[in-house]
N, C-alpha and C positions, 0 to 999 in steps of 0.2 A: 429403582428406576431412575431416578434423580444424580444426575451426576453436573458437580458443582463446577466439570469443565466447559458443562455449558454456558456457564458463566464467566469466566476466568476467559475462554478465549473468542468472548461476544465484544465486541467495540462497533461503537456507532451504529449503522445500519444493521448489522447480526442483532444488538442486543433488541434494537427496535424490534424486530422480527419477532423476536423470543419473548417480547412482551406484550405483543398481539396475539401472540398463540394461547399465551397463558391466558390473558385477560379475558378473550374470547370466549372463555368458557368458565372462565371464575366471575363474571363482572356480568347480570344480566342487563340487557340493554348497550351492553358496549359496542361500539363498530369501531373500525381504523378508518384512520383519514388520509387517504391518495394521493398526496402534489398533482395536481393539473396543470398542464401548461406553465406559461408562466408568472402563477399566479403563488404556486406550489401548495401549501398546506397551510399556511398562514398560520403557524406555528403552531399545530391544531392535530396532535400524532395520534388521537384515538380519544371520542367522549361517550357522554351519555346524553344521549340529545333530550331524554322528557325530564329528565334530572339538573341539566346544568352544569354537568360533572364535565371538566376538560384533563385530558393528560398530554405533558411536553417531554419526550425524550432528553435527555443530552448527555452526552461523549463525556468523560470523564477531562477531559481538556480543557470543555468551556465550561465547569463548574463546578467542580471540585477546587481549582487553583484561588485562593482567597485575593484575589486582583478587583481590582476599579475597575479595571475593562470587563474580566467575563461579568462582575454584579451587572455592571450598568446596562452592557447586554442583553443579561434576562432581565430585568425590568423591562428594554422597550421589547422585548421579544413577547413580555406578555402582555402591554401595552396594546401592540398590533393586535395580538389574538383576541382581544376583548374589544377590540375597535371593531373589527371585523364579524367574528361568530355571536353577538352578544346580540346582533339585529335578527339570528337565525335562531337563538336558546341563549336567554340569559345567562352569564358566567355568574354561578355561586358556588361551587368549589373547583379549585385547581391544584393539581398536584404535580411536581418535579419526578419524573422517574429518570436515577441515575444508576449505573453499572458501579458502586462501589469497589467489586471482587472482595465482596463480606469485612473490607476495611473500616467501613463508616466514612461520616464526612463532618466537615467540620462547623463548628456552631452558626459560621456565617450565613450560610444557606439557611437556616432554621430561620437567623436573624431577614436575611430578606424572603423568605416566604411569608412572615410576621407581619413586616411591610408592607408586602402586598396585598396582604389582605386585610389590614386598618386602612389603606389608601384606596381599596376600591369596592369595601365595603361588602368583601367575602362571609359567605358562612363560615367554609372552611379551608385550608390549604394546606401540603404536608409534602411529605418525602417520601416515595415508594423504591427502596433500595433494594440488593439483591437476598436478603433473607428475608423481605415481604416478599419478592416472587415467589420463591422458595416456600415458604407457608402457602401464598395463593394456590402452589402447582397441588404438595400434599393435602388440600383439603379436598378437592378435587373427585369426582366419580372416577373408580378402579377401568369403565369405559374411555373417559374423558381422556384420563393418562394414558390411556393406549393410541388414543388417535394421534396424542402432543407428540409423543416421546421419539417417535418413529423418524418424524417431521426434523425433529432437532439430531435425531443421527445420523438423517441423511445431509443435514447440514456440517455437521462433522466429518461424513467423506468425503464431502466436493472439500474441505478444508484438506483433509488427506492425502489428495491427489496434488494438491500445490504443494504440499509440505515435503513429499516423496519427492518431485520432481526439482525442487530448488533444491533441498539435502544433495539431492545427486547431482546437479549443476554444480554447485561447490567442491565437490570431488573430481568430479571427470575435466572443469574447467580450471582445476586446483587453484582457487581462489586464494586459497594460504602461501600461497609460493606466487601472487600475481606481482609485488614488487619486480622480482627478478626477470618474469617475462618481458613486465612493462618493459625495465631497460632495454632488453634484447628488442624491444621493436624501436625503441627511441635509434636503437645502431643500426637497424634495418635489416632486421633478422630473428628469424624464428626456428623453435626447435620443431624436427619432423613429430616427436613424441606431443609438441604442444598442439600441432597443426591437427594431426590424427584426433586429438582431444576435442577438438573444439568441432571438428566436425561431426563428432559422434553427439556432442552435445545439442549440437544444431537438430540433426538425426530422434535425439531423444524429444525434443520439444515438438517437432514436427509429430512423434507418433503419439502423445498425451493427449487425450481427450478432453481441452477445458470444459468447464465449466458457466452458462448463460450469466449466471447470478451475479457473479466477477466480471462487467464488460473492461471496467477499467485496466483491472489486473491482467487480463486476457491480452486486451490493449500490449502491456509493457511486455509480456509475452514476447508475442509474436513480432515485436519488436526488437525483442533483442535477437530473435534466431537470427532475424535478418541482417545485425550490424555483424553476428557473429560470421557470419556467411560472407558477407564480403569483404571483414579482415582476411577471413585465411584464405579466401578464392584472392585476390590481391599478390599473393604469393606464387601465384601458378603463372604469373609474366613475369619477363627481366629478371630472372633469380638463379643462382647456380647452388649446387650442393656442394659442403662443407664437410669433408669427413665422415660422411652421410650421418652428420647430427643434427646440421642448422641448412636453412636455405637463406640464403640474404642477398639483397643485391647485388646484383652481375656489375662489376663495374671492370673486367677483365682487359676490355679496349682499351682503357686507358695505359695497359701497357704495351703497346704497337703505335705504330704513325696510323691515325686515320684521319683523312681530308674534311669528314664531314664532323670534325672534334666539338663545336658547338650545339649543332642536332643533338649528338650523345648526353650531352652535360646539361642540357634541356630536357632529354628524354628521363634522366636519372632524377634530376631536381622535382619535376611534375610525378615521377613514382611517388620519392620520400617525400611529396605535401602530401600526394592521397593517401600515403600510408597514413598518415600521422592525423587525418579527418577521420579514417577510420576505427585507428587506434580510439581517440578520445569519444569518436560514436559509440564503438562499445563499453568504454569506460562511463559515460554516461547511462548508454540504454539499464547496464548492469545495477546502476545506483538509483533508476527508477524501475527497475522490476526489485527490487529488495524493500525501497522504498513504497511499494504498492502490498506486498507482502508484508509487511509490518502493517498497514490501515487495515489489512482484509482478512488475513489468517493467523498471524505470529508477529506479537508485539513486538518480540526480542529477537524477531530473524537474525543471525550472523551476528549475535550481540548489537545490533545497532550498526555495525560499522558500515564503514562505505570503502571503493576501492577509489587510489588514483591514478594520475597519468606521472613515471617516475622519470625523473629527467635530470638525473645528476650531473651529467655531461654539460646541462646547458645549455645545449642544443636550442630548445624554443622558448624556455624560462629565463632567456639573461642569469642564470646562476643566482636567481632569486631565491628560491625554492628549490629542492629537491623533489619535491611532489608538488602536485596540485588537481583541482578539482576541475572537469569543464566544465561550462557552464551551461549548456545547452549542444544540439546537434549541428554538427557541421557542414 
C-alpha cells in the first residue's frame, strides 16, 4: 500500500500534509496546528498539548544545507515557538520532521537539536525523517491505512493533472525549438505552425480542470494562457503572409510615396514595442509556471531550465547578450 513516491514527490506543504495524516492516527493526542491570520502557526505544525510534545515541519532547503543562516533560523524558529505555546502547554519535547527522501541528514542538525535541548532544558528532542513515517504508517490498523492511503492518491492525481498538462505544453508549445521562435519574433514574425500551436495550447489550459489545493500554481496558470493569447492575437493586425509560412509585419507602404509616411512609421514602431512586452510576458509567465511546478508537483520539471528572450540581432540588448531573462511583466 505504501509507495515511497509519496515521499519523493512531497516538498514543503505536500510533505506537511502527509505527516498530519500519518500522525493523526499513529500519535494519540495529536492535532495540527492552523496558521491563523496573521499570527500563522507560530512555528507549532502539530503537538500534543497534555504531553508537551511539539512537532516543526521543514522543506528540505532550510535544513538540511549545513549553513549559519538555515541553523540560526531554526534556533529562533524554536525560540518563537517556546515563547509563544509554552504559556498554553509547557515545551518538553520537540522534534524536527524533515523530508529526507530516505537520504538521511547530516550530523549538524543532531548537533543543534542537542542544543537545544541543554539550552532550554528539554526532556527530549529528535528527528522524525522519512523512514520513521514510514514505520509510523506500517504499524498502523489494516483500517487506519485504508482511510490514509486513498487521501495521498488522490493527492497524486491532482499532481497528475499538472504533470499531463505541462508535459504537453512542452510539446504543442515546442519549448525545445523556443530559441529559434524567440528570434523570429525579435524580427517580427511568426510561423503560422507556431501560431496554430500556441493557440491550441491556450485551448488546452483553458479546458484542464485545476485543482483548489494549488492557488498559487493555478495563479501562473491562468496566467500564462492569457500572455499566451495575446502574443498570438497580436498577430492578427498589421501583419501580411509570407509564403503562407510566416505572418510578420506589414511594412509593404514603405514601398509607394504615402503622405501620411510618419503616422506609418509610428504605427509600426508602437506594433514592434507591444510585440516585444508581449514577447517577454510570455517568456516570463512561462518561467513562473515552471517555476511553481517545481515548488508544488516536480522538483525536476524541464530539468530545472528556464526559457529566454533571444536577441542576437541586438535589436533591444545592445549586443550584450544573445539571450536574456525578463525580469518581471511588462
Amino acid at each position: 500500500m505504501w509507495s515511497r513516491l509519496f515521499v519523493y514527490e512531497a516538498d514543503a506543504q505536500q510533505y506537511e500534509n502527509l505527516f498530519i495524516k500519518i500522525m493523526g492516527a499513529y500519535k494519540k493526542g495529536f492535532q495540527p496546528v492552523k496558521p491563523h491570520g496573521n499570527i500563522g502557526d507560530r512555528g507549532n505544525d502539530g503537538w500534543v498539548k497534555d504531553e508537551g510534545i511539539y512537532y516543526q515541519v521543514y522543506a528540505p532547503e532550510d535544513i538540511t544545507k549545513n549553513s549559519l543562516d538555515s541553523l540560526n533560523k531554526a534556533k529562533d524558529d524554536f525560540t518563537k515557538l517556546k515563547a509563544y505555546w509554552d504559556k498554553i502547554s509547557q515545551v518538553k519535547e520537540y522534534y524536527f520532521v524533515v523530508n529526507d527522501k530516505y537520504k538521511g541528514v547530516g550530523p549538524h542538525i543532531s548537533n543543534l537539536l542537542a542544543e537545544i535541548k541543554i539550552t532550554h532544558g528539554l526532556e527530549k528532542t529528535g528527528l522524525i525523517l522519512a523512514q520513521n513515517l514510514e514505520s509510523y504508517f506500517h504499524s498502523l490498523a489494516p483500517e487506519q491505512k485504508t482511510c490514509i492511503i486513498p487521501l495521498l492518491e488522490s493527492e497524486n492525481k491532482s499532481k497528475n493533472i499538472y504533470l499531463h498538462l505541462a508535459n504537453t505544453l512542452l510539446k504543442v508549445l515546442d519549448i525545445d525549438d523556443w530559441s529559434r521562435i524567440s528570434e523570429n519574433l525579435i524580427a517580427n514574425s511568426i510561423e503560422h505552425n507556431v501560431l496554430d500551436n500556441f493557440y491550441q495550447a491556450n485551448l488546452l489550459i483553458q479546458k484542464t480542470q485545476l485543482v483548489a489545493e494549488y492557488p498559487q500554481l493555478n495563479k501562473s496558470v491562468t496566467d500564462l494562457s492569457f500572455y499566451i493569447l495575446e502574443l498570438v492575437e497580436h498577430f492578427n493586425n498589421n501583419t501580411h503572409d509570407i509564403n503562407g509560412k510566416f505572418l510578420k509585419l506589414d511594412k509593404s507602404w514603405r514601398q509607394t510615396w504615402v503622405d501620411n509616411f510618419e503616422e506609418q512609421y509610428q504605427r509600426d514602431e508602437l506594433w514592434t514595442q507591444e510585440l516585444y512586452k508581449k514577447h517577454n510576458n510570455f517568456v516570463y509567465s512561462f518561467n513562473k509556471f515552471s517555476e511553481n511546478m517545481r515548488n508544488f508537483i516536480e522538483v525536476d520539471f524541464y530539468n530545472g531550465r528556464v526559457i529566454s528572450i533571444v536577441d542576437s540581432l541586438g535589436v533591444y540588448n545592445e549586443m550584450q547578450n544573445s539571450e536574456y531573462l525578463p525580469q518581471g511583466i511588462l
